[in-house]
N, C-alpha and C positions, 0 to 999 in steps of 0.2 A: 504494500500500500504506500504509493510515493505520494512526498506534502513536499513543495514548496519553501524552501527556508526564507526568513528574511527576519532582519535586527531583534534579537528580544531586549524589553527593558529590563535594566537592570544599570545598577550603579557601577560604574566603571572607571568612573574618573578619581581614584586612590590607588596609590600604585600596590597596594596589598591585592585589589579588586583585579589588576592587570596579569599581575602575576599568574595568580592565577586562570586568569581567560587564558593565559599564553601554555599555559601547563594541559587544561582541557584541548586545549587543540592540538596540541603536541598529542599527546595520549589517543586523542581519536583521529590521528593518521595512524599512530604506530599498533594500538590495542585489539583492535579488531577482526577477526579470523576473515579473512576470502571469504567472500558469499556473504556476508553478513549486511544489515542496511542499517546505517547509525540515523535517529530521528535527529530534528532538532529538539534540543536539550536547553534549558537554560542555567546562565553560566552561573549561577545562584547554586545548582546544583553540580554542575557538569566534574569542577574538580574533584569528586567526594567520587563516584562514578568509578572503576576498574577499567573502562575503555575510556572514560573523561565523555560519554554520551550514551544518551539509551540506545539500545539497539533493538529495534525489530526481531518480533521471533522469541522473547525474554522475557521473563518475569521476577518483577523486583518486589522485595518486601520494606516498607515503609510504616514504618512503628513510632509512636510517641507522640503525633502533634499535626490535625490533618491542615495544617500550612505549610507542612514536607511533601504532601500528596499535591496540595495547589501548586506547589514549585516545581513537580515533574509534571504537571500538567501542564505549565505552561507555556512552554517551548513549542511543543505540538500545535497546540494551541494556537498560539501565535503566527505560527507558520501555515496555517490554513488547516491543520486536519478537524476530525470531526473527533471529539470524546467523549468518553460516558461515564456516572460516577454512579456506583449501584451497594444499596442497601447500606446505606450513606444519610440517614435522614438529615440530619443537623450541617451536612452541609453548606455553609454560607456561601449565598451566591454574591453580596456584597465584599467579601473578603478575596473569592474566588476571582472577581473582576479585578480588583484590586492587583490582585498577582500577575494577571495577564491574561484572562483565560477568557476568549470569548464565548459570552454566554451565546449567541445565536448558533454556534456549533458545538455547542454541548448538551448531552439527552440523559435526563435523572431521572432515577429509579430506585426511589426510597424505602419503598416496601416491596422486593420483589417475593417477599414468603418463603415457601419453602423449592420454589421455580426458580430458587434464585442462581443456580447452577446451570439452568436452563437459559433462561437469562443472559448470562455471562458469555456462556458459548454464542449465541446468537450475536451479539453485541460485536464477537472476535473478527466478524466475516466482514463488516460494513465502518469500525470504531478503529482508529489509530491507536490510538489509547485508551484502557478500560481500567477507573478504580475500582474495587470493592471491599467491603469488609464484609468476608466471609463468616455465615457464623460457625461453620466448620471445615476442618481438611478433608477434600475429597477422598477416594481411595486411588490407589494407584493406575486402573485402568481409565480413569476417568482422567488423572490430571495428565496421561499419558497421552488421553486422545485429544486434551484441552491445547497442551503444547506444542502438540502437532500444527494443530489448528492457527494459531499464535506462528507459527515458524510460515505455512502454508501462504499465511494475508500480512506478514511484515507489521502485526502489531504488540503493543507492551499491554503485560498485567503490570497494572500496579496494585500490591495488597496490602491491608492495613493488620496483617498479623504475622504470625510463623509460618511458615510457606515453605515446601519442600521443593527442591531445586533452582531456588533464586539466585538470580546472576550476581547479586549483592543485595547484602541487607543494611537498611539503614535505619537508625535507630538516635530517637531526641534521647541526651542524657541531661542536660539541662536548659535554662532559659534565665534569661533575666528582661525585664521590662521597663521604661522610661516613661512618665509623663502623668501617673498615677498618684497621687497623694494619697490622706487618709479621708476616703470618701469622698475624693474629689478628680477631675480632671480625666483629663481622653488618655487612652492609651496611643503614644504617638509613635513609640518604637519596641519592636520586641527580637534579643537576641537568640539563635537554637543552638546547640552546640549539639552537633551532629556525630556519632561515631559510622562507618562505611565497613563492611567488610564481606569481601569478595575475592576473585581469585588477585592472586599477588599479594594479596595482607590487607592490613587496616590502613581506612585514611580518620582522620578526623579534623574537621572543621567549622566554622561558624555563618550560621545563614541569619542575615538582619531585612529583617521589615520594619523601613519607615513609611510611617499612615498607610498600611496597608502594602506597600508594594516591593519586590525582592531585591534584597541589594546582595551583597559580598564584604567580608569584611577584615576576611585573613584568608590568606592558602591554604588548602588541605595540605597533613603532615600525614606522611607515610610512614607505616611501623612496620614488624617486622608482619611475615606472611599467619594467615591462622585459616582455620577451616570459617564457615558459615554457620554458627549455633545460632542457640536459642536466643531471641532477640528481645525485649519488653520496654513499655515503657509509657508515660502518663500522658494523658493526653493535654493538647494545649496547641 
């Protein structure tokens, strides 16, 4: 499924913010197996990423904070495809604009019940990008023919849990906030501090929204390699 790339927003004018854009691009020439199709990604996320871009055909797990799921959605997004956020009620759709995400190509499905597997697959044939929060792990024949399916049309899961075979997981370990008093005043900035880990090791980094929209604020740090575990984490 080919999108169109063109500029995402995002903060770029600190040279912490350039670094690493210059590091995601690097990475998604070099990371990438032959055959593979890298989406557009935004560069909020892109240095945390194993290839430094989502690729088509993958499924990422996205834990702790659905302002990490707005952030991979919004590359896509951006760039013209169509996404879907499923069994997802609380998803804010003012928060979701805010990031990038054009609402006029995006299709929500808040209660899909227990169809919601059904759902998902359907979603995979016509959606770039598919978030959900699943309320359970399929069984293996299933997630086998989901992947399949995901590899077949060039599109990403994004999932808001533990998720068996994810190209990386990434996971909020903390946050901090700006512009809140005691009982008073707008939330005008919130920091994530991100862990990543996928093949090659762990990254970790910090992803900032001001009034709503994704900036960068440090380079992701490389650590040494680990496998993909169990990931959690609060949401916010």
């Amino acid at each position: 499924m080919a999108v169109l790339a063109r500029p995402v927003r995002a903060v770029v004018d600190d040279p912490a913010a350039t670094v690493l854009d210059l590091q995601a691009k690097i990475r998604s020439m070099q990371g990438v197996d032959l055959g593979e199709t890298r989406l557009p990604t935004s560069p909020a996320i892109a240095g945390l990423l194993p290839d430094g871009a989502l690729v088509g055909g993958q499924s990422y797990q996205l834990s702790g904070s659905t302002a990490l799921l707005q952030a991979a959605l919004a590359g896509p997004s951006l760039a013209g495809a169509w996404c879907a956020v499923v069994g997802m009620p609380d998803f804010g759709l003012e928060a979701a604009a805010a990031a990038g995400i054009d609402l006029e190509r995006l299709v929500l499905v808040p209660h899909p019940g227990e169809k919601w597997w059904q759902v998902v697959s359907a979603l995979v044939e016509t959606m770039t990008a598919i978030a959900v929060h699943p309320p359970e792990i399929p069984g293996a024949g299933d997630l086998a023919r989901l992947q399949g399916k995901l590899r077949t049309h060039d599109a990403v899961l994004l999932v808001d849990r533990d998720w068996p075979g994810a190209r990386a997981a990434l996971t909020v370990r903390g946050r901090r906030t700006a512009g809140l008093g005691e009982g008073w005043g707008l939330l005008t900035e919130r920091e994530l501090d991100v862990v990543a880990r996928g093949r090659g090791g762990t990254r970790t980094g910090t992803v900032r929204l001001v009034d709503g929209e994704l900036a960068t604020v440090e380079p992701a740090l490389e650590h040494a390699p680990v496998s993909i575990g169990q990931a959690t984490g609060t949401r916010g």
